[in-house]
Backbone of each chain as nested JSON, in Angstrom:
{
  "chains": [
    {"id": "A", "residues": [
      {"number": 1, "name": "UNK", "atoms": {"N": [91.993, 170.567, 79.672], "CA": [91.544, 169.197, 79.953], "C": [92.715, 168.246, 79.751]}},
      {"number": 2, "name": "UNK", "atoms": {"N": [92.953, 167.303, 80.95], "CA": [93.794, 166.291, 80.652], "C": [93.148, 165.18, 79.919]}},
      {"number": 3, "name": "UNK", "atoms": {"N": [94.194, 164.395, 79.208], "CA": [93.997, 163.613, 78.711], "C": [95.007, 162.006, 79.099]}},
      {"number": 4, "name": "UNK", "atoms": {"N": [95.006, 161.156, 79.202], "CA": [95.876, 160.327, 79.419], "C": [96.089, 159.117, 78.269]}},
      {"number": 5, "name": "UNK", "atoms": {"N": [96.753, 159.646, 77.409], "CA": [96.89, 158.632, 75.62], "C": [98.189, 157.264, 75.866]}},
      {"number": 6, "name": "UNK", "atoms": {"N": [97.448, 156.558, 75.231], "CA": [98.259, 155.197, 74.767], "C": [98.813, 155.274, 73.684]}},
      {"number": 7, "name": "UNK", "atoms": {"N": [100.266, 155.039, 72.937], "CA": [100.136, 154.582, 71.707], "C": [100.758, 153.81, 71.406]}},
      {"number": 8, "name": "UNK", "atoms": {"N": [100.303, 152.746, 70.893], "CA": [100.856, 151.224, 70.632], "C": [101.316, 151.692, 68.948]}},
      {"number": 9, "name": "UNK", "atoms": {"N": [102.769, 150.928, 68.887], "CA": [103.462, 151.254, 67.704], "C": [103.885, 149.814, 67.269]}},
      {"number": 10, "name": "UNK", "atoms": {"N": [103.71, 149.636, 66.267], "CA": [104.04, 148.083, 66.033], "C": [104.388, 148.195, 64.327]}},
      {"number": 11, "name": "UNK", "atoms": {"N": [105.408, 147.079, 64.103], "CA": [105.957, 146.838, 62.538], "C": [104.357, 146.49, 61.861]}},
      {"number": 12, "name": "UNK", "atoms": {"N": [104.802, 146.917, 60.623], "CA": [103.577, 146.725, 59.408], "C": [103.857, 145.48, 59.241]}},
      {"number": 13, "name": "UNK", "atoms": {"N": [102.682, 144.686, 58.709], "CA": [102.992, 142.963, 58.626], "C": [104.297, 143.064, 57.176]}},
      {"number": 14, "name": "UNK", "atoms": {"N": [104.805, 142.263, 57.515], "CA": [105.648, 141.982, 56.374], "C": [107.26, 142.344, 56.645]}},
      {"number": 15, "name": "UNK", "atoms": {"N": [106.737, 143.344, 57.735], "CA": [108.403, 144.294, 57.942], "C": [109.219, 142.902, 58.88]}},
      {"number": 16, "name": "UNK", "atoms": {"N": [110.92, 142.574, 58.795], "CA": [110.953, 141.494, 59.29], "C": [111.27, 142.378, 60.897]}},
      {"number": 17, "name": "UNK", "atoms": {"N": [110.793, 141.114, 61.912], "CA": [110.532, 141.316, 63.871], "C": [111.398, 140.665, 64.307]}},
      {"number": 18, "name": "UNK", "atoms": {"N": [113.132, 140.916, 63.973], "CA": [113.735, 140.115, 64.722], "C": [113.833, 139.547, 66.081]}},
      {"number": 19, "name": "UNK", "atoms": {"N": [113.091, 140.752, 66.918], "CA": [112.843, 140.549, 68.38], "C": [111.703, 139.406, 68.339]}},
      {"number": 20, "name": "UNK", "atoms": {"N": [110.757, 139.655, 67.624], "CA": [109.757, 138.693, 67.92], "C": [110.012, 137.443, 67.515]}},
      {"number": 21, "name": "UNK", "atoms": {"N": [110.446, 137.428, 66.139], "CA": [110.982, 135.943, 65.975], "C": [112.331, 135.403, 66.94]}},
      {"number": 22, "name": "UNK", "atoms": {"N": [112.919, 135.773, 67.764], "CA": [113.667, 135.195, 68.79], "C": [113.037, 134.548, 69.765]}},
      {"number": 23, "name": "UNK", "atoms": {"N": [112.267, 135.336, 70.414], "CA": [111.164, 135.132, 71.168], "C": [110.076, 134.466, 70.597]}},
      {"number": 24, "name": "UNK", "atoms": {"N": [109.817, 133.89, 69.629], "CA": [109.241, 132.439, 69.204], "C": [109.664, 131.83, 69.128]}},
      {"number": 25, "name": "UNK", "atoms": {"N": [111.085, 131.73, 68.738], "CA": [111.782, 130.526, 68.634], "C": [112.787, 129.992, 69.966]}},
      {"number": 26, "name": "UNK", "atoms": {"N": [112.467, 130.754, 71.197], "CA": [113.298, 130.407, 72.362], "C": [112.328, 130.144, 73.403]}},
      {"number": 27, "name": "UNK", "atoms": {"N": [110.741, 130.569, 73.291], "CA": [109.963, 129.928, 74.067], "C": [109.774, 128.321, 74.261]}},
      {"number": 28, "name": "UNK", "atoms": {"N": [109.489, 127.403, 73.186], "CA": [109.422, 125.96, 73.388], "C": [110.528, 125.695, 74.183]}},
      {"number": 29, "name": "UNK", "atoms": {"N": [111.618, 126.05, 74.139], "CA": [112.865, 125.299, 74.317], "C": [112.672, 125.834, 76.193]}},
      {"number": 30, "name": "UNK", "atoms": {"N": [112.506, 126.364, 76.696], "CA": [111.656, 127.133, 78.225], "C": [110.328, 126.54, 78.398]}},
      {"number": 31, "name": "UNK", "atoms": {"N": [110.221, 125.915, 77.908], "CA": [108.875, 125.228, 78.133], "C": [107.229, 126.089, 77.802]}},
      {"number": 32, "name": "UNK", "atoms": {"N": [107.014, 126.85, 77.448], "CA": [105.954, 127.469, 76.475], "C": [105.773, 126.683, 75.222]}},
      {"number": 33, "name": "UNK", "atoms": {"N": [104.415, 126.033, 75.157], "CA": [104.429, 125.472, 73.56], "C": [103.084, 126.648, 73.637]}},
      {"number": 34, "name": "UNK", "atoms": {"N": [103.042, 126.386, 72.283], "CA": [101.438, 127.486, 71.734], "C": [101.52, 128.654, 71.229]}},
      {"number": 35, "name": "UNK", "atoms": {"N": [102.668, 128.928, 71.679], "CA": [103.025, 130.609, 71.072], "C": [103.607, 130.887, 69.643]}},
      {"number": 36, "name": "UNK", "atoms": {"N": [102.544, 131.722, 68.792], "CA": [103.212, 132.026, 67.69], "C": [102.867, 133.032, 67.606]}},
      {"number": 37, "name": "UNK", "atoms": {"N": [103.205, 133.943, 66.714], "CA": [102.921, 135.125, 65.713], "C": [103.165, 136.451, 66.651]}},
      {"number": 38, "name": "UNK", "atoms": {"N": [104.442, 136.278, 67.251], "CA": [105.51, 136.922, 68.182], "C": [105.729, 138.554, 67.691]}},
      {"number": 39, "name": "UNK", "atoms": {"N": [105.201, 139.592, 67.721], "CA": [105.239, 140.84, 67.504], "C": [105.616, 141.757, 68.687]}},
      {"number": 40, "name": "UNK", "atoms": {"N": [106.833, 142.62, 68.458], "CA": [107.411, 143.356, 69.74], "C": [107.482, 144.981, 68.996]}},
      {"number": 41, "name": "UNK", "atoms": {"N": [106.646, 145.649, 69.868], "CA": [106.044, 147.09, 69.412], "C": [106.648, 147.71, 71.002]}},
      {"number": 42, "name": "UNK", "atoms": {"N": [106.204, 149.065, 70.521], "CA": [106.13, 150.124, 71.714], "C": [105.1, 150.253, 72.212]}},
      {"number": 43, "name": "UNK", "atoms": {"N": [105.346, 151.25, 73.492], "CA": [103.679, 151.402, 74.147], "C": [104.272, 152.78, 74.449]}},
      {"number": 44, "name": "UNK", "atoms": {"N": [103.617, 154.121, 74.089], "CA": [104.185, 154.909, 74.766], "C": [103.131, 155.653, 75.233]}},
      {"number": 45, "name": "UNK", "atoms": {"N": [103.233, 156.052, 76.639], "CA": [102.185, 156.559, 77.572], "C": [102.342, 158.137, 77.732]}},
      {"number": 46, "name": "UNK", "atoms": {"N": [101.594, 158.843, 77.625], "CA": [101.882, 160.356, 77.49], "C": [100.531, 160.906, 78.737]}},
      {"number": 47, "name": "UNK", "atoms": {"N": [100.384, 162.167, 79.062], "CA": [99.41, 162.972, 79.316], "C": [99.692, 163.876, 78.018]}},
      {"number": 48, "name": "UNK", "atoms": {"N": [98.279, 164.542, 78.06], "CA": [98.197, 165.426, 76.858], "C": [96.907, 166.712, 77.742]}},
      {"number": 49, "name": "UNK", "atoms": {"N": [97.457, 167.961, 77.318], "CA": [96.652, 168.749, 77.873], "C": [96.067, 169.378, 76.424]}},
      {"number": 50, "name": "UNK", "atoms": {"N": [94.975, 169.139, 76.432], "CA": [94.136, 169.207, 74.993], "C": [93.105, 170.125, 75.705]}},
      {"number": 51, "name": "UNK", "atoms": {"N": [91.993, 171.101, 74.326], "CA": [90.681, 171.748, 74.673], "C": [89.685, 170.959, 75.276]}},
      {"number": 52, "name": "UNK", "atoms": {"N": [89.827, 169.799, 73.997], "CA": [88.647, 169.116, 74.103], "C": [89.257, 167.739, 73.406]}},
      {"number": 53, "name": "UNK", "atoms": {"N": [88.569, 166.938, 73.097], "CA": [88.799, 165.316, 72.819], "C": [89.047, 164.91, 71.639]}},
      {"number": 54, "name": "UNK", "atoms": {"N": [88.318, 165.763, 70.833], "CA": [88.634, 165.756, 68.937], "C": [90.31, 166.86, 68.631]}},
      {"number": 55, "name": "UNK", "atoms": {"N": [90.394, 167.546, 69.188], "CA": [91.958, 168.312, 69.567], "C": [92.985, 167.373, 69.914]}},
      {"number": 56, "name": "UNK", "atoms": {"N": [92.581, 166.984, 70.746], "CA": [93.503, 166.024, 71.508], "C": [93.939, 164.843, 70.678]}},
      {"number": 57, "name": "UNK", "atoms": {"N": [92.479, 163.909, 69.996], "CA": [92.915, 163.128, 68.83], "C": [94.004, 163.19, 67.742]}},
      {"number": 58, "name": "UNK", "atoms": {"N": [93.592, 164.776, 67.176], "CA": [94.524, 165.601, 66.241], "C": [95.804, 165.364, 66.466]}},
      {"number": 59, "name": "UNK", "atoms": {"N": [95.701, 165.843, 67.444], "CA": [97.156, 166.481, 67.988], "C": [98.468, 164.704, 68.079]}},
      {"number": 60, "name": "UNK", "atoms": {"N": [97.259, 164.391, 68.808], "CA": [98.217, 162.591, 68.627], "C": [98.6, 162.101, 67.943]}},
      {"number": 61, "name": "UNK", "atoms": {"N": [97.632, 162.272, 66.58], "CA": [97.623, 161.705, 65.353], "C": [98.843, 162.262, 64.591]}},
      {"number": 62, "name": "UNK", "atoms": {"N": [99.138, 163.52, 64.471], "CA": [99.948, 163.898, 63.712], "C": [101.047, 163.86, 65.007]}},
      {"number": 63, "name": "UNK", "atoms": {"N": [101.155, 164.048, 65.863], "CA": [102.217, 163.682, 66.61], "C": [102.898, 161.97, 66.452]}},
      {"number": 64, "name": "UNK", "atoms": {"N": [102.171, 160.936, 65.998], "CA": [102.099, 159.755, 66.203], "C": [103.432, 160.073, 64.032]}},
      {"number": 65, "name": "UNK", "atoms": {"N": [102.631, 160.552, 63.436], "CA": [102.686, 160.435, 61.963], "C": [103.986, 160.872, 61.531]}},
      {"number": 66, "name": "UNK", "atoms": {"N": [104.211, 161.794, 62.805], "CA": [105.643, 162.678, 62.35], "C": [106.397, 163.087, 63.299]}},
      {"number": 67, "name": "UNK", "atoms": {"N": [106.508, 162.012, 64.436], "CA": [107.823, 161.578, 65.517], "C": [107.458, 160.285, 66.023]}},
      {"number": 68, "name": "UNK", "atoms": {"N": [106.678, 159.703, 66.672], "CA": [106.843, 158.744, 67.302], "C": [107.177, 157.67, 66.477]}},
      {"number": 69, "name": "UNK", "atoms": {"N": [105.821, 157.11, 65.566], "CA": [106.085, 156.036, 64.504], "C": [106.647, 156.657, 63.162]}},
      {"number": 70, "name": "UNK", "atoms": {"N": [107.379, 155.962, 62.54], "CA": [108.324, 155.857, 61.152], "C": [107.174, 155.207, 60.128]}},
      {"number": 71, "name": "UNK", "atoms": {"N": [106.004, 155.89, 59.139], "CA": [105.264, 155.173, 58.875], "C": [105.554, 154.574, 57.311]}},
      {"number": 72, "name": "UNK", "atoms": {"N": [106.986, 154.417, 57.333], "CA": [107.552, 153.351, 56.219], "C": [107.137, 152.13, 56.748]}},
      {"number": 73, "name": "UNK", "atoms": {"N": [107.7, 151.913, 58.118], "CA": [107.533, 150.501, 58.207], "C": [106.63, 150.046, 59.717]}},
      {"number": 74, "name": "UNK", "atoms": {"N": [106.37, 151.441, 60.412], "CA": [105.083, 151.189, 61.476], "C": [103.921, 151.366, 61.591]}},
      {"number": 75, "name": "UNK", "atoms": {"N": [103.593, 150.993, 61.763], "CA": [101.453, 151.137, 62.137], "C": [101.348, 151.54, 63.989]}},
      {"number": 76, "name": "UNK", "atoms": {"N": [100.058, 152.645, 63.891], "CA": [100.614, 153.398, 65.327], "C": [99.151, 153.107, 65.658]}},
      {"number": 77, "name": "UNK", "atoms": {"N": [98.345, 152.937, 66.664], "CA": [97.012, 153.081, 67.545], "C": [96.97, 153.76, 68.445]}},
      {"number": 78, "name": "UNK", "atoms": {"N": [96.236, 154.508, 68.956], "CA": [96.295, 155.558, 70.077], "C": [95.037, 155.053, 70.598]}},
      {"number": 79, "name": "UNK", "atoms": {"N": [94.953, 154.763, 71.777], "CA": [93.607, 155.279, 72.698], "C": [93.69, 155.736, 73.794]}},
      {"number": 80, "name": "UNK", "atoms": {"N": [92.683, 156.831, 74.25], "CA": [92.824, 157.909, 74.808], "C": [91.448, 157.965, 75.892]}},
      {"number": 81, "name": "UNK", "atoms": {"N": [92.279, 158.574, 76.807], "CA": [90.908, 158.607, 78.123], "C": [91.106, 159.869, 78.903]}},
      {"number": 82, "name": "UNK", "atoms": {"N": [89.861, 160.459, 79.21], "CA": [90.171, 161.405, 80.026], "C": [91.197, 161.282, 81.334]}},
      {"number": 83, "name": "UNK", "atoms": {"N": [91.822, 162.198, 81.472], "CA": [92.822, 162.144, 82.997], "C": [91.872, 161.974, 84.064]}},
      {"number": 84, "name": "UNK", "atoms": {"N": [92.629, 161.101, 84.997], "CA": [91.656, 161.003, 86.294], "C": [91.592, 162.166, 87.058]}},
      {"number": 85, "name": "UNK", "atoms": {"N": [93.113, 162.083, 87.242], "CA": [93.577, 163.587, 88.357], "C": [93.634, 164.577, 87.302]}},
      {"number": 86, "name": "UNK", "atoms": {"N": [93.103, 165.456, 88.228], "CA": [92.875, 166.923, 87.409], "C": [94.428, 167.657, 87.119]}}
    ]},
    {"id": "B", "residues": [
      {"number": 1, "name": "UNK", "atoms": {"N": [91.994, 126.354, 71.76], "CA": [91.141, 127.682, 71.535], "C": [92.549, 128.601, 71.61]}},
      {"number": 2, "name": "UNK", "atoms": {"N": [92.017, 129.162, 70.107], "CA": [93.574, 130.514, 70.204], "C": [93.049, 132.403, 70.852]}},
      {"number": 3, "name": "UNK", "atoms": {"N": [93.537, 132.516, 71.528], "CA": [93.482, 133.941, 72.549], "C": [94.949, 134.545, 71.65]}},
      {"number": 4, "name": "UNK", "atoms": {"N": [94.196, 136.124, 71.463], "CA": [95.255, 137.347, 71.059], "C": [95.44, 137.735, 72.002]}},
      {"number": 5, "name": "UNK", "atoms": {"N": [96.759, 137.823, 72.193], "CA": [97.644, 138.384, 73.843], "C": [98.103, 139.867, 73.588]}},
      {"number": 6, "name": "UNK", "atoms": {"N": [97.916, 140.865, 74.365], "CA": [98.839, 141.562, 73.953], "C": [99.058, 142.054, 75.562]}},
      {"number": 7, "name": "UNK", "atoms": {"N": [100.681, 142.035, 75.587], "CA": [101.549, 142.226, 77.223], "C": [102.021, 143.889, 76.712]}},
      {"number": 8, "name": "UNK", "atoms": {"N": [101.739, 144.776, 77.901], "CA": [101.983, 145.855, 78.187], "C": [103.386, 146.137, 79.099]}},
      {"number": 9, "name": "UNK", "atoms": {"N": [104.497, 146.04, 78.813], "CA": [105.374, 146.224, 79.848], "C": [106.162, 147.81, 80.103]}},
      {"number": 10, "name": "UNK", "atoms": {"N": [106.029, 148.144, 81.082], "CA": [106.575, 149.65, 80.838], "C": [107.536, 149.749, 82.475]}},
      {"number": 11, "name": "UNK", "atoms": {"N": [108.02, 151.056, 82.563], "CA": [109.202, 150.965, 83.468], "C": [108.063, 151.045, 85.104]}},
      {"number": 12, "name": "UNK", "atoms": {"N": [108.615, 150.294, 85.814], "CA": [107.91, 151.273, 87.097], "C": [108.259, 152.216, 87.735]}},
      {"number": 13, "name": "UNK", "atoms": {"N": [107.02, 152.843, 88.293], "CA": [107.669, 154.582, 88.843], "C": [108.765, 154.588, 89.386]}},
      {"number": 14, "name": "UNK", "atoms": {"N": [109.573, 155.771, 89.279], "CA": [111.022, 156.127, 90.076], "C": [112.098, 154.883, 89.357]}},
      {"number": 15, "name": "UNK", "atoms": {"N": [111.671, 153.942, 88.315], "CA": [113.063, 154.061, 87.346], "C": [113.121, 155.235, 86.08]}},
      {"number": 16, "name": "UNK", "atoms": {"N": [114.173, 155.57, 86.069], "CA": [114.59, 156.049, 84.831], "C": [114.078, 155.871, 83.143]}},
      {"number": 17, "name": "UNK", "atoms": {"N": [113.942, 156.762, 82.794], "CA": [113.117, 156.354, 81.789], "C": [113.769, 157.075, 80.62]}},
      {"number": 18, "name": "UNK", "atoms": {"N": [115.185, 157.06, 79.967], "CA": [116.074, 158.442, 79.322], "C": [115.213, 158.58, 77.873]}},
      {"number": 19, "name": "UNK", "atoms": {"N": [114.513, 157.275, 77.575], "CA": [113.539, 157.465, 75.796], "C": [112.95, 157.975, 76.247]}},
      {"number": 20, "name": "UNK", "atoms": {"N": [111.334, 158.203, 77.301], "CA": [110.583, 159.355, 77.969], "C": [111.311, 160.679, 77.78]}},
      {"number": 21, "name": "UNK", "atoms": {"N": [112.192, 160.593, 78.639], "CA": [112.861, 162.021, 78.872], "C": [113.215, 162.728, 77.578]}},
      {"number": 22, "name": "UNK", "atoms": {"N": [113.778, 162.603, 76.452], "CA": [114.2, 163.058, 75.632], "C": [112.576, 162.902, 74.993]}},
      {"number": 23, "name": "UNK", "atoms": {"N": [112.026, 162.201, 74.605], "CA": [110.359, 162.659, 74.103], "C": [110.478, 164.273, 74.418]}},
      {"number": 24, "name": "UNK", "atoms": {"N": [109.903, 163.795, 76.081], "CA": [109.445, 164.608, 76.635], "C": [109.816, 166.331, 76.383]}},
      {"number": 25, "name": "UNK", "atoms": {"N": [111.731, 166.372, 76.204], "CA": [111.784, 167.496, 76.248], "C": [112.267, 168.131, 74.948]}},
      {"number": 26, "name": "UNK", "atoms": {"N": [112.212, 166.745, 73.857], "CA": [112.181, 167.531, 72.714], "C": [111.059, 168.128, 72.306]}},
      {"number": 27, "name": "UNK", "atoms": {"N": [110.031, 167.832, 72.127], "CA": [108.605, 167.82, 71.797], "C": [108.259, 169.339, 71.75]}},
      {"number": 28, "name": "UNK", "atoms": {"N": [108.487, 170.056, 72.938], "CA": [107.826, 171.525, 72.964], "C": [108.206, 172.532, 71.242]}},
      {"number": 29, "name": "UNK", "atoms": {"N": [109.849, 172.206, 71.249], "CA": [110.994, 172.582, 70.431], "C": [110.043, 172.179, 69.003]}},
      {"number": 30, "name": "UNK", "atoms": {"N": [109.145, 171.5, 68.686], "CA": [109.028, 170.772, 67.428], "C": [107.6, 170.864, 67.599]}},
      {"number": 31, "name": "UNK", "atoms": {"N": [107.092, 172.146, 68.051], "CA": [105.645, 172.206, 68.178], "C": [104.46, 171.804, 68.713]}},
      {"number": 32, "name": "UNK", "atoms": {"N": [105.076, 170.622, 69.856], "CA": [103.779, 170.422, 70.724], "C": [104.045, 170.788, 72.189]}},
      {"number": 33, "name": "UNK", "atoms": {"N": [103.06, 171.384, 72.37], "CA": [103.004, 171.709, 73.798], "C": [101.827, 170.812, 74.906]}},
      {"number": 34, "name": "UNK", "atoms": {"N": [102.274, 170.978, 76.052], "CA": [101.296, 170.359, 76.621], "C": [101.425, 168.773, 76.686]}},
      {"number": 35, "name": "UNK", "atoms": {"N": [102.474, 168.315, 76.702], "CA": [102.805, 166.628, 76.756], "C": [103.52, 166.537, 77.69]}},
      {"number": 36, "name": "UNK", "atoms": {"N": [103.413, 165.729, 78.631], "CA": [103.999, 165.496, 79.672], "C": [103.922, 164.377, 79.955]}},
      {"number": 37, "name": "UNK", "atoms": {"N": [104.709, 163.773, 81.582], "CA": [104.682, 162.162, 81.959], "C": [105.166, 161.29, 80.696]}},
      {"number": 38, "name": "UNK", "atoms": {"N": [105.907, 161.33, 79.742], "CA": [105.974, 160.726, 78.58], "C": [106.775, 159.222, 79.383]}},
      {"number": 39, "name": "UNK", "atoms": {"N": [106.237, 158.489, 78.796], "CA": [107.022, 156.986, 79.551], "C": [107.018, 155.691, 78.173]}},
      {"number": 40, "name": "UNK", "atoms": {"N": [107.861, 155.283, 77.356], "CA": [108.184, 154.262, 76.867], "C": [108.632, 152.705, 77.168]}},
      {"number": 41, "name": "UNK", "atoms": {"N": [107.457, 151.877, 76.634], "CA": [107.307, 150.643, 77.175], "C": [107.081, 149.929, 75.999]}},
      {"number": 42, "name": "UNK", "atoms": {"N": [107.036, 148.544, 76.225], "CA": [107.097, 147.654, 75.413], "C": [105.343, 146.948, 74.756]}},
      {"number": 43, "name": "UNK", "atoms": {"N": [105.284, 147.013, 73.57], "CA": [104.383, 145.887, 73.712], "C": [103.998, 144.883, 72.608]}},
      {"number": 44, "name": "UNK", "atoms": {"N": [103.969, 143.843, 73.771], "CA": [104.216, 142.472, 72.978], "C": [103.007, 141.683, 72.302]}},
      {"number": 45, "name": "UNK", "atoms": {"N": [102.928, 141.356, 71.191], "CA": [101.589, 140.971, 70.964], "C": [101.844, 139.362, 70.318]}},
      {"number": 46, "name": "UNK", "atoms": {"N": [101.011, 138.261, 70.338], "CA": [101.203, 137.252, 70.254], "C": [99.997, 136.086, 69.997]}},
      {"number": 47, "name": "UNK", "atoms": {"N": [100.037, 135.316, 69.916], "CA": [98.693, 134.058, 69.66], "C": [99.101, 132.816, 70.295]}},
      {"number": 48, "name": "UNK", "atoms": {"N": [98.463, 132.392, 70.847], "CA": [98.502, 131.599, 72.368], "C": [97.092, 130.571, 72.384]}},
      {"number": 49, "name": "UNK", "atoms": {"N": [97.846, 129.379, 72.247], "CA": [97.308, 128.195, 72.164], "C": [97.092, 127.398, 73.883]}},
      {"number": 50, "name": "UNK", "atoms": {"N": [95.728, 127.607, 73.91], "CA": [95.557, 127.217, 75.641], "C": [93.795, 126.755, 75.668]}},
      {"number": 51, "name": "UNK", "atoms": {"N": [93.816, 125.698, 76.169], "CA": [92.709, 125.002, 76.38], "C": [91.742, 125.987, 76.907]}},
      {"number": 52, "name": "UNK", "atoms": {"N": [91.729, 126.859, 77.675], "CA": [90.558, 127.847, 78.426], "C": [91.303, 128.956, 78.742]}},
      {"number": 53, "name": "UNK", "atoms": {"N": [90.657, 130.388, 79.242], "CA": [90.726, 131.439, 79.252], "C": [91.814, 131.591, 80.469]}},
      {"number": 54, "name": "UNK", "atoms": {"N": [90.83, 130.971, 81.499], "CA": [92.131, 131.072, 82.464], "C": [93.659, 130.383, 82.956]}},
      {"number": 55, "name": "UNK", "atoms": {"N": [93.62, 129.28, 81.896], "CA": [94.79, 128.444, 81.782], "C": [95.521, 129.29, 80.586]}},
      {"number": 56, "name": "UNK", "atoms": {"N": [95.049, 130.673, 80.355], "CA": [95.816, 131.223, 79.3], "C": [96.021, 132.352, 80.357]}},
      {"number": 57, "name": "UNK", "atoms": {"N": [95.222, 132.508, 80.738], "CA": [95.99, 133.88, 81.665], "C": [96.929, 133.297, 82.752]}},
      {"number": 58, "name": "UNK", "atoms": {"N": [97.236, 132.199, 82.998], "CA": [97.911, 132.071, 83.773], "C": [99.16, 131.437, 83.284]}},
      {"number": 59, "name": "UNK", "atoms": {"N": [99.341, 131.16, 81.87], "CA": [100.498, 130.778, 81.553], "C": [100.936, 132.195, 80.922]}},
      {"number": 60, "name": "UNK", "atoms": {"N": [100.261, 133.062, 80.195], "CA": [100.772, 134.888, 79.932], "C": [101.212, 135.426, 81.429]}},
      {"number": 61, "name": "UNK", "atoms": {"N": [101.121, 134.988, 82.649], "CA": [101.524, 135.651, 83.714], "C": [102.799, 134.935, 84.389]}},
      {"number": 62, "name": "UNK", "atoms": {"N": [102.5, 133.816, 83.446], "CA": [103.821, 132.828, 84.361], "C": [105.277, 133.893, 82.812]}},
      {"number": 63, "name": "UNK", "atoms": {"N": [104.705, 133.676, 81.789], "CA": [105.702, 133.95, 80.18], "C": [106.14, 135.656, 81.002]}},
      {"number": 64, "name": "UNK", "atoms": {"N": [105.098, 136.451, 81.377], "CA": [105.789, 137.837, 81.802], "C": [106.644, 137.376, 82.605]}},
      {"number": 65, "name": "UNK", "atoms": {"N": [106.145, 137.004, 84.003], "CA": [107.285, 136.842, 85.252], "C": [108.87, 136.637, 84.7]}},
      {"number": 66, "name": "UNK", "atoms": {"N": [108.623, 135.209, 84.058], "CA": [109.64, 134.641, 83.974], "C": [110.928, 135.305, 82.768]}},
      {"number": 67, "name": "UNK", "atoms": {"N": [109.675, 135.65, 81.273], "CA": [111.313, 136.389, 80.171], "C": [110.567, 137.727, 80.166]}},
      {"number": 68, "name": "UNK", "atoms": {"N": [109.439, 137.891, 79.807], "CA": [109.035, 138.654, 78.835], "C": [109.756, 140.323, 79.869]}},
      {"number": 69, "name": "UNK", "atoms": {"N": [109.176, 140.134, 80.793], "CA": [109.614, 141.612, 81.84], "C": [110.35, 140.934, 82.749]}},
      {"number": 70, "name": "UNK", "atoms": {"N": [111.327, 142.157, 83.41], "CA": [112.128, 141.932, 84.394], "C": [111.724, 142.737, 85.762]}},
      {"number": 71, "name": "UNK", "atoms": {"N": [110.985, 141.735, 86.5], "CA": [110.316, 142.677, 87.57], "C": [110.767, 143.099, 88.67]}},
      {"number": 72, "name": "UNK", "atoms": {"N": [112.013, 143.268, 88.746], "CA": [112.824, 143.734, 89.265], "C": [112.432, 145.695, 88.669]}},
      {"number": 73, "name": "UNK", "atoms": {"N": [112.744, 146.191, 87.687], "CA": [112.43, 147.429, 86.88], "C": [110.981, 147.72, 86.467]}},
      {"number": 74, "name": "UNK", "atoms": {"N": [110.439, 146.26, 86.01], "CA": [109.309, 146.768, 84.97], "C": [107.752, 146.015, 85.533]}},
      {"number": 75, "name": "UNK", "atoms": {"N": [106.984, 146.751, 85.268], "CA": [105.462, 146.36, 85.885], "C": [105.078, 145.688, 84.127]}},
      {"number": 76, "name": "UNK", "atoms": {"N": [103.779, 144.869, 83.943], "CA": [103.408, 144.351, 82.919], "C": [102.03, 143.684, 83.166]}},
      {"number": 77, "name": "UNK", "atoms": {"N": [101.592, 144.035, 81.57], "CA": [99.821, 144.272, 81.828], "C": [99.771, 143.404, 80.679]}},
      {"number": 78, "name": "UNK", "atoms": {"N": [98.176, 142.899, 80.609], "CA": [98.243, 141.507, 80.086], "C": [96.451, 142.135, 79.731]}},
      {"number": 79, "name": "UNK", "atoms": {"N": [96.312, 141.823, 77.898], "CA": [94.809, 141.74, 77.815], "C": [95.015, 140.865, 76.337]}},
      {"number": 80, "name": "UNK", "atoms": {"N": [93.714, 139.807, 76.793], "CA": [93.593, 139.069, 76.148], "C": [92.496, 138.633, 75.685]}},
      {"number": 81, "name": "UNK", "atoms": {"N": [92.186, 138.536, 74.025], "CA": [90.939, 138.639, 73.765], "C": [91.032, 136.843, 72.392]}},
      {"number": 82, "name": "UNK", "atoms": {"N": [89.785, 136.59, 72.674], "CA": [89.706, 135.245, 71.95], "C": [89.732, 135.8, 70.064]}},
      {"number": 83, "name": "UNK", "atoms": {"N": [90.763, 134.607, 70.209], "CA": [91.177, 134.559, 68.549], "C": [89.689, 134.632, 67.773]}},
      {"number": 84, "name": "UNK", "atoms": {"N": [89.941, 135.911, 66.084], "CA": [88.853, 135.491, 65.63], "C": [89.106, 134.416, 65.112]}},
      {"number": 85, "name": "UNK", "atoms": {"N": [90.265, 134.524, 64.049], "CA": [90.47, 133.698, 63.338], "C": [91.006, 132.476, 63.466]}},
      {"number": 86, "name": "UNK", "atoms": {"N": [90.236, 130.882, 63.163], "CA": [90.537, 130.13, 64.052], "C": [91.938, 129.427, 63.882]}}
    ]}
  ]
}
């Protein structure tokens, strides 16, 4: 069974976002007012050929825990949908 | 009214993708099998001060066009859900 997983990787609050704080502080000056609380994460898009859907979770999870995100200083979310194409 | 933004930007098909690629073909080597299409993208998350829903989606579509992605390379996805906290 395919699977088609998201996983959004983003700094733990507190960790400092130099990307994001640039990008708050260079929007007004471009004409954007309103924008705050500027956070710049990953998105990384995978297929996953899993049994079944609780496998597949697994498998992300500890894939997510022990390569993708660094969980000193990231927080990781996965959501996951069956593959369209077979 | 504050809206949680979060912009999805990732490469579009047939660019190069060398963080994918190296995912992709370390991964088997380190115990997972079955991962494929691996593609690394950005994502931006933010709080966005805009009188109504659609005067917010249309200034998050004007903020992609213009810094956030370069659409020349990169496609970018936009979901936006009303602030809880006010």
């Amino acid at each position: 069974m395919k699977f088609d997983v998201l996983v959004e990787i983003r700094l733990r609050p507190g960790i400092a976002d130099p990307q994001g704080a640039t990008i708050e502080r260079a929007l007004p000056a471009l004409g954007f007012a309103g924008v705050s609380q500027v956070g710049v994460g990953k998105a990384i898009r995978f297929t996953l050929d899993a049994p079944d859907e609780a496998e597949a979770r697994a498998q992300v999870e500890e894939l997510c825990r022990r390569f993708l995100a660094n969980p000193v200083i990231e927080d990781s979310e996965m959501s996951l949908s069956v593959g369209a194409a077979p």
